[in-house]
C-alpha positions as CSV (number, residue, x, y, z in Angstrom):
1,X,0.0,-4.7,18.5
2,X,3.4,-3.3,18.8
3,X,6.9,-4.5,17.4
4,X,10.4,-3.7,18.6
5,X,12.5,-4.4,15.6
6,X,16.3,-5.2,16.0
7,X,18.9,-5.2,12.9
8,X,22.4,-4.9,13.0
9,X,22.1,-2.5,9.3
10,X,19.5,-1.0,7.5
11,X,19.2,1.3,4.2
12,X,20.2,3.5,3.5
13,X,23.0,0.9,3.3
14,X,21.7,-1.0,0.3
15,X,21.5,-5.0,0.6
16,X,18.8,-7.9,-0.1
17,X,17.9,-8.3,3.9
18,X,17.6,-4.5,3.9
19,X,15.6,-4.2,1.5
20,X,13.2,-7.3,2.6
21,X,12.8,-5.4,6.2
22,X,12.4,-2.1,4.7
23,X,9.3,-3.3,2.3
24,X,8.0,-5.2,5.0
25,X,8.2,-3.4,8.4
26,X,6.6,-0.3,6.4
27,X,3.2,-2.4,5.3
28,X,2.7,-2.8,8.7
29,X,-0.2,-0.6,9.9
30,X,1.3,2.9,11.1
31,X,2.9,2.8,14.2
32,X,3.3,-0.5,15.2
33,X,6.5,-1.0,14.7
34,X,9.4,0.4,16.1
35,X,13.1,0.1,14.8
36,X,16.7,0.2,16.7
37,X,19.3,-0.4,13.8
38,X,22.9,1.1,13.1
39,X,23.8,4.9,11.7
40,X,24.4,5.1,8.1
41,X,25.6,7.8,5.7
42,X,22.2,9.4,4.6
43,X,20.4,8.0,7.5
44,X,18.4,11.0,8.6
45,X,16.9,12.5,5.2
46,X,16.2,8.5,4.5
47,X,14.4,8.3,8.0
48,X,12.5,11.4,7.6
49,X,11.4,10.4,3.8
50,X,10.1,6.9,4.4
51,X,8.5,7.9,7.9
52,X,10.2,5.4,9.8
53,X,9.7,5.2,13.7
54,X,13.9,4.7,14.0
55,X,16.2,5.1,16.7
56,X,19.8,5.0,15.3
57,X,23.1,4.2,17.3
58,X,26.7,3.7,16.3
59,X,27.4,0.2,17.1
60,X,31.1,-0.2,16.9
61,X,32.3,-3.9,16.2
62,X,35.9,-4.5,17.5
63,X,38.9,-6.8,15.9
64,X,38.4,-10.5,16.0
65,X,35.4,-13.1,14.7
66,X,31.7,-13.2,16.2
67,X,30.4,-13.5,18.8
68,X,33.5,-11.8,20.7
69,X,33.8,-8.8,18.3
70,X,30.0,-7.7,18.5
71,X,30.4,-7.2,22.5
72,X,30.4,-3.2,21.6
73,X,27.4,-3.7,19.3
74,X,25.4,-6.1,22.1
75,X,26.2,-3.4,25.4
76,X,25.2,-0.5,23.1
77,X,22.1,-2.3,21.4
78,X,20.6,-3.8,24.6
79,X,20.8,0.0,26.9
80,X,19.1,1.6,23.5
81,X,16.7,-1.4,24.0
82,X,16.0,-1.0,27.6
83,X,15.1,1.7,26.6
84,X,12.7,1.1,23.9
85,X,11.0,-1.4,25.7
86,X,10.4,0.5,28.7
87,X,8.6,3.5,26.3
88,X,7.0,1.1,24.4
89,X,6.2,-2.0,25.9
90,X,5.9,-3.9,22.8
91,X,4.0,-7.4,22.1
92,X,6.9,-9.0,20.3
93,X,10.8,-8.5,19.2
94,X,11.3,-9.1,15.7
95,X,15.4,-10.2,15.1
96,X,17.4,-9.6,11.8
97,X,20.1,-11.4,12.6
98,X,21.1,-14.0,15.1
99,X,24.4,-12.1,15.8
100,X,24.0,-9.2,17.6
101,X,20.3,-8.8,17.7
102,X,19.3,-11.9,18.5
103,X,21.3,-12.3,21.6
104,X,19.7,-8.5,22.5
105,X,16.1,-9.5,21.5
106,X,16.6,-13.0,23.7
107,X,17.8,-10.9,27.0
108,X,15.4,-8.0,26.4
109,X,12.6,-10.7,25.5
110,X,13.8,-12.3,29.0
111,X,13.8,-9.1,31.2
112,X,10.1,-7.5,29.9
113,X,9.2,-12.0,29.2
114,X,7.9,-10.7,25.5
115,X,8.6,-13.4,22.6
116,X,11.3,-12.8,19.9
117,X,11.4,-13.6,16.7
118,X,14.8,-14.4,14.2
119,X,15.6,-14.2,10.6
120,X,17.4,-16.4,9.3
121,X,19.3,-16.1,5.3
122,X,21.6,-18.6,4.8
123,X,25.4,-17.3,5.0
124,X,25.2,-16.2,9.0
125,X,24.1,-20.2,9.5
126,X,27.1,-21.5,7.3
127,X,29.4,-19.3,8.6
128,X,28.2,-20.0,12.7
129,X,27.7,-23.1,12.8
130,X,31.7,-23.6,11.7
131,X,32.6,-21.8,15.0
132,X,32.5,-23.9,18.3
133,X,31.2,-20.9,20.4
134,X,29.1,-19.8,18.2
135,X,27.3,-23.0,17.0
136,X,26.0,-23.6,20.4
137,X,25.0,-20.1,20.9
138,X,23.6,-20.2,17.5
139,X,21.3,-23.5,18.0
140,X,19.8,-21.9,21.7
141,X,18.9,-18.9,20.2
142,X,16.8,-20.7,17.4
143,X,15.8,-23.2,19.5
144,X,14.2,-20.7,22.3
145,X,13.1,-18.4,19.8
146,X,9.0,-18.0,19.8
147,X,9.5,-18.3,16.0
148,X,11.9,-18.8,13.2
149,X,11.5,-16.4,9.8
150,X,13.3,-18.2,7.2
151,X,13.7,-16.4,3.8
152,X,14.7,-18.7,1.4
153,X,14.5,-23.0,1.7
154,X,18.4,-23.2,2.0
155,X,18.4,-21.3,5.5
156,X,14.8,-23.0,6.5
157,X,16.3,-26.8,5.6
158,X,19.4,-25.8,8.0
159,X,16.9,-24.2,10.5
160,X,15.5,-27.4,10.9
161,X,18.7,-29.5,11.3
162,X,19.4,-27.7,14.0
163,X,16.0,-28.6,15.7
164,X,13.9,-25.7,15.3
165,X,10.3,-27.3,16.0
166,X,8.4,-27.2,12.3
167,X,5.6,-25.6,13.8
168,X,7.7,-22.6,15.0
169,X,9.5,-22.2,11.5
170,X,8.4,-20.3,8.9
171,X,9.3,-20.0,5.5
172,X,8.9,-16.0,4.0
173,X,10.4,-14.9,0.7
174,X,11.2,-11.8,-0.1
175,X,9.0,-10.0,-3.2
176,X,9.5,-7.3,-5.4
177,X,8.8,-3.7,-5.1
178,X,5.5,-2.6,-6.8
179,X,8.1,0.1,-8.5
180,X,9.1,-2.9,-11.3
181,X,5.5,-3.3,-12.2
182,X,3.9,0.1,-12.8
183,X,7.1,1.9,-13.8
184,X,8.1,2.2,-17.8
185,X,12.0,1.9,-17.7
186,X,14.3,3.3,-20.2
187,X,16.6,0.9,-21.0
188,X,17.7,3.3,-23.9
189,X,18.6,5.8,-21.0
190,X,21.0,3.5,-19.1
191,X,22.8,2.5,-22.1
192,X,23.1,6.3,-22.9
193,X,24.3,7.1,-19.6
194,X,26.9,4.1,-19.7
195,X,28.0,5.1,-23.3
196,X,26.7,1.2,-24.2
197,X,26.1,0.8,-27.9
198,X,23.8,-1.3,-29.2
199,X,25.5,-4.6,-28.8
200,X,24.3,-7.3,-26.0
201,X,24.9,-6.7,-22.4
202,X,25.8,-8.6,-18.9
203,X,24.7,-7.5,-16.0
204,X,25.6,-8.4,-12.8
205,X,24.1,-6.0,-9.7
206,X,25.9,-6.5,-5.8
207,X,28.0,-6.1,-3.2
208,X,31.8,-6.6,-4.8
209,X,32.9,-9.1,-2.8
210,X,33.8,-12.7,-3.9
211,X,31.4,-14.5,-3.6
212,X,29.4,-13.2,-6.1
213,X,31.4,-14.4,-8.9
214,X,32.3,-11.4,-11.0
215,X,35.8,-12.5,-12.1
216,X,34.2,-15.7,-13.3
217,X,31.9,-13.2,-16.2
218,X,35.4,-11.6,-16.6
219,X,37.7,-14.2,-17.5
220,X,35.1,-15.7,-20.0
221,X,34.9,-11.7,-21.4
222,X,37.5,-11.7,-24.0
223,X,35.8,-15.2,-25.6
224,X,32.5,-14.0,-25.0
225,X,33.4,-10.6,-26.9
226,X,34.8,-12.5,-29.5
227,X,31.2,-14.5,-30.5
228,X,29.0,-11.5,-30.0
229,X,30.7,-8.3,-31.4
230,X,29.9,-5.7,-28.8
231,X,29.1,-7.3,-26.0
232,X,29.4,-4.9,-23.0
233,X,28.9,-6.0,-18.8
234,X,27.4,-3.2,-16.9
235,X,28.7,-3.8,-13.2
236,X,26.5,-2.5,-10.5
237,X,27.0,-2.0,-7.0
238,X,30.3,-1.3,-4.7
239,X,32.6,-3.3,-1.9
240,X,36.4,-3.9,-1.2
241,X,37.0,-6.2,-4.3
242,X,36.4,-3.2,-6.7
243,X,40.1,-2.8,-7.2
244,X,40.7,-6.2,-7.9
245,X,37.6,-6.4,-10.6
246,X,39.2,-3.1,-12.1
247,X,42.3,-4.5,-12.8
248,X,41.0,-8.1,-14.0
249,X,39.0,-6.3,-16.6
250,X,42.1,-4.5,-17.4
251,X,43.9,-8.0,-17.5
252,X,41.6,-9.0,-19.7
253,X,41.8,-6.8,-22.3
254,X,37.9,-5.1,-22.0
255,X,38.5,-2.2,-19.7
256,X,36.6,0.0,-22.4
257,X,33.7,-2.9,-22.6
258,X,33.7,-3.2,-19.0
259,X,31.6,-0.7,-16.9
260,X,31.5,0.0,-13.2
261,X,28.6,1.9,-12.4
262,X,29.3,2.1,-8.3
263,X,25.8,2.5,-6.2
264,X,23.3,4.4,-8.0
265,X,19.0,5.3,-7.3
266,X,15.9,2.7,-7.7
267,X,15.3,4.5,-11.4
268,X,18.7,4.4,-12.6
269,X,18.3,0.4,-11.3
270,X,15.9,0.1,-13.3
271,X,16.7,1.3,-16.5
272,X,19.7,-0.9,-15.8
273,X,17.8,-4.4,-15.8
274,X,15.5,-2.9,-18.9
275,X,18.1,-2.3,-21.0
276,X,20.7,-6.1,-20.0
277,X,20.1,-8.8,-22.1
278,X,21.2,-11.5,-19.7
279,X,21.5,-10.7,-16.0
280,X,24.2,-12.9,-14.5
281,X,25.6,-13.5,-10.7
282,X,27.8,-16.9,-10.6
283,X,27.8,-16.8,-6.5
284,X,29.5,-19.5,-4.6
285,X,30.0,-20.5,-1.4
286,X,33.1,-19.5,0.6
287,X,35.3,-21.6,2.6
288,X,34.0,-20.2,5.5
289,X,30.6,-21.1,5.1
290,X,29.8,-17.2,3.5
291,X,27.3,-17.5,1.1
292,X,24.2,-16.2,-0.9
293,X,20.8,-15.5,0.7
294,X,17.5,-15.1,-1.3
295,X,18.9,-12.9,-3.0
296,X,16.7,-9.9,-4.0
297,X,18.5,-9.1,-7.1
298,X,17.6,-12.7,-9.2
299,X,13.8,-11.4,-8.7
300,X,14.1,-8.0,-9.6
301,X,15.9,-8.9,-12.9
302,X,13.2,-11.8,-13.3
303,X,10.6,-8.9,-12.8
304,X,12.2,-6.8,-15.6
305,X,11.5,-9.8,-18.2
306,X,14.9,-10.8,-17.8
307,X,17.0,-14.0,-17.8
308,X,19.1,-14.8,-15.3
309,X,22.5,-16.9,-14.9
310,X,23.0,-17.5,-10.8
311,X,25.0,-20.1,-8.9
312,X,24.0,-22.9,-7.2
313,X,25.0,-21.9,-4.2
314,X,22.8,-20.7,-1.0
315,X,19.1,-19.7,-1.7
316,X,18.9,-19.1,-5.2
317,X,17.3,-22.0,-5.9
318,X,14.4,-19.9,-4.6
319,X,14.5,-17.2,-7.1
320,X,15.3,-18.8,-10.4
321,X,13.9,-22.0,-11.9
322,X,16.6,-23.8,-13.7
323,X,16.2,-24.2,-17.4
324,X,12.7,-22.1,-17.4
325,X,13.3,-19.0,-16.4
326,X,17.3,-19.1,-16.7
327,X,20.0,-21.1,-15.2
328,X,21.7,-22.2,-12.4
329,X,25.3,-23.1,-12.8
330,X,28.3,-24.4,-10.9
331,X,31.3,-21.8,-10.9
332,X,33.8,-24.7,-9.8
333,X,32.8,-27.0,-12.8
334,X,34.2,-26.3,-16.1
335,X,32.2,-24.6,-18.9
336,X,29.3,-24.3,-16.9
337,X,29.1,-20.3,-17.1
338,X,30.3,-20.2,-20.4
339,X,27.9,-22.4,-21.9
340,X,24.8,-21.3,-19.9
341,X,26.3,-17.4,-21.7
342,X,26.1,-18.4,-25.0
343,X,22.8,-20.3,-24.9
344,X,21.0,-17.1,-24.0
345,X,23.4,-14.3,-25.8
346,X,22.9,-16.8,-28.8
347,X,19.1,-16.9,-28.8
348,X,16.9,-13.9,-28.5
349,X,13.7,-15.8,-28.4
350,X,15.0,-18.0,-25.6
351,X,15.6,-15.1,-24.1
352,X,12.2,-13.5,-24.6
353,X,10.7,-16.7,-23.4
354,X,13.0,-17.3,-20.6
355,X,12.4,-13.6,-19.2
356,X,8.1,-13.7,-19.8
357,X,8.2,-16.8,-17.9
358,X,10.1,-15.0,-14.8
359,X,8.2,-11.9,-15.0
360,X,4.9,-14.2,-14.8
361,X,6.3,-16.3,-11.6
362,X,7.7,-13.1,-9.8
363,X,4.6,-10.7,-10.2
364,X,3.0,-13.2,-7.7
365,X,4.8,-12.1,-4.9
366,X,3.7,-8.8,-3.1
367,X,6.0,-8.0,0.1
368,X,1.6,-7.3,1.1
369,X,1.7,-10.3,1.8
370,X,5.2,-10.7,3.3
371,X,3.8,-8.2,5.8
372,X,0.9,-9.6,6.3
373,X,2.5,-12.9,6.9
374,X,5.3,-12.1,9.1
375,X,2.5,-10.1,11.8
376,X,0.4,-13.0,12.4
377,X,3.6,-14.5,12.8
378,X,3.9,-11.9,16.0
379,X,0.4,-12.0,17.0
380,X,0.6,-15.6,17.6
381,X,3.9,-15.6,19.6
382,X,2.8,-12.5,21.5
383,X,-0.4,-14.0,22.3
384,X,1.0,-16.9,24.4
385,X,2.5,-19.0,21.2
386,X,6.3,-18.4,22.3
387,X,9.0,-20.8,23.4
388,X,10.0,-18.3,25.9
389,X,7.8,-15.3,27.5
C-alpha cells in the first residue's frame, strides 16, 4: 500500500498535530508513505535525520480569511501533487487539515479517483463552520471524504453533526512518545539551567497565543507566591503574545519568578515536566471559534507523573480526567484556577497520587497503535470502502 500525505505544516515547526503525524506516518512500514508539506527553518537536517520520504514547497498564504487566502497554498499544493501522484500512484490521500489539503486531496483524489482521508482537531471546525463559505465547503469535504480521522471526541461529536456517516468516522488519539517512558529525566538539570530554587513550580508548555491561558497563571502569581514562598512558572514554548506575557509578569511584580524558556529540544522538555510540580494550561475558546485540540502536551505531563490543571475548552476532556488525575477548570468563572492551584501546590500526596494515576492511564497509549489504526483505516477506503473513488 501506498499513502500520499498532505499537511499544510510539519516539524520541524513544533505543534500537537505535528507531532501526532510525525509519530504516526513514521510506524508505518518503510516506504509507504509519501509526504507534501510546507518549508520550515531546519527542514532539511530534520528530513534527512528522521528519513522521511518529503517533498517540501513554500506555500505562501495571502491577506484575508480561509478559504480565499489559501488560493496560493491550494495552486502550489495541488501541481506538487500532480505530481506525486503521477510517480507514485498511491492507494489513498491521507488529509491534515480540511483547509488547504483537503480541498487538494479531494481534486487529486478526483482526477487519479483514489479515496482521501481528513483529520479533523477541533479549532479548524469551530472556526469554519462560523464562516458562510466555508461551512458549506467544510461539510462536502467531510461528507465525501472516504473517511473521517477524528483526534479527540470534541472534533468527532462535531464531525458527526455535520453528517459524517458513523461508519466512516473514526475516533484516533494521539499517544506519547516511547522517549517519556524509557528515559531518566533530570528535573534537577532543568531547574539548574532555569536558575529555579527549590521552591514549587508551574508549568505551562505552548504556543503563546491566547488561548492558552497564560495571563490567567499570571494574574493569580503574586497571591499564589504569597501562599507558597518560592513558587516559580517555567514558561515553555514561543508565539506573537510573548511580549505581552513579558510585560504582564512584569506588571505583576514576578519578572524574576517568571521564566520564559522560548523553544527548546525533546531532553531539555523533559527534564522540564520532571522537575514542575503542577503543570497548568487554562485554554479557552476564542470568539472565533479557535480553540484547543487533543492536546499533546496534557499527556506528556501526565506521562511524567505529573498533575495537570487544563480548561474545559475543546478536546481536553480527552487527556485529563477531572478530579483523578488533575482538573479541569473554567477560565471565565471566578476562582476556578486559583482554587484548583492551591489544592495541588497545597498537597504533595495529592499530587503524587494525582500524577501515578495519569502516568498509569497514559502508558496505555502507543502511537503503534495509532499507526496501526489509522492504515487499516486506508486499506479499507483504498480497497473500494470510499465515499468517492
Amino acid at each position: 500500500m501506498k499513502i500520499l500525505w498532505l499537511t499544510d505544516d510539519f516539524l520541524p515547526h513544533y505543534g500537537g498535530s505535528r507531532l501526532l503525524y510525525f509519530h504516526t506516518m513514521v510506524r508505518f512500514p518503510p516506504g509507504e508513505v509519501r509526504l507534501l508539506t510546507k518549508r520550515r527553518p531546519g527542514w532539511r537536517e530534520f528530513d534527512r535525520r528522521e528519513g522521511l520520504r518529503a517533498e517540501r514547497g513554500f506555500f505562501p498564504a495571502l491577506p484575508g480569511r480561509p478559504p480565499f487566502s489559501m488560493l496560493a497554498v491550494y495552486a502550489e499544493m495541488l501541481l506538487r501533487g500532480m505530481r506525486a501522484m503521477a510517480r507514485e500512484r498511491p492507494d489513498a490521500i491521507v488529509c491534515g487539515e480540511i483547509f488547504p489539503t483537503a480541498c487538494v486531496g479531494r481534486a487529486l483524489g478526483a482526477l487519479w479517483r483514489v479515496p482521501y482521508v481528513v483529520y479533523v482537531h477541533g479549532e479548524e471546525l469551530n472556526v469554519l463552520k462560523k464562516l458562510r463559505t466555508g461551512a458549506r465547503l467544510m461539510r462536502s469535504i467531510l461528507l465525501r471524504a472516504g473517511a473521517v480521522v477524528a483526534s479527540a471526541t470534541t472534533p468527532r461529536d462535531e464531525a458527526l453533526r455535520q453528517g459524517v456517516p458513523p461508519e466512516r468516522l473514526h475516533l484516533l488519539r494521539p499517544a506519547v512518545d516511547d522517549a517519556f517512558f524509557s528515559r531518566t529525566p533530570s528535573p534537577r538539570a532543568a531547574r539548574g539551567r532555569y536558575g529555579i530554587g527549590d521552591g514549587p513550580l508551574l508549568l505551562t508548555v505552548g504556543r503563546l497565543v491566547e488561548r492558552k491561558g497564560h495571563e490567567d497563571v499570571l494574574r493569580l502569581f503574586p497571591s499564589l507566591a504569597e501562599e507558597f514562598p518560592g513558587l516559580a512558572y517555567l514558561i515553555v514554548g514561543a508565539g506573537p503574545a510573548e511580549e505581552r506575557l513579558r510585560r504582564a509578569a512584569r506588571e505583576a511584580g514576578a519578572e524574576g519568578a517568571v521564566i520564559f524558556a522560548g523553544r527548546i529540544g525533546r531532553d531539555e522538555l523533559l527534564d522540564c515536566y520532571a522537575a514542575c510540580d503542577v503543570f497548568v494550561m487554562p485554554n479557552r475558546e476564542m470568539s472565533d471559534g479557535d480553540t484547543e485540540g487533543a492536546c499533546i502536551v496534557l499527556l506528556e505531563a501526565a506521562a511524567c507523573g505529573k498533575p495537570v490543571v487544563a480548561g474545559v475548552a475543546g478536546g481536553t476532556a480527552d487527556s485529563v480526567a477531572d478530579g483523578e488525575t488533575g482538573f479541569l477548570v473554567d477560565p471565565a468563572a471566578p476562582g476556578e484556577l486559583g482554587r484548583a492551584l492551591r489544592v495541588l501546590l497545597g498537597d504533595a500526596a495529592r499530587r503524587r497520587r494525582m500524577g501515578e494515576e495519569g502516568r498509569k492511564r497514559v502508558s496505555g497509549r502507543r502511537w503503534e497503535a495509532c499507526a496501526r489504526d489509522l492504515r487499516s483505516i486506508c486499506a479499507t477506503v483504498g480497497g473500494g470502502g470510499g465515499a468517492t473513488r
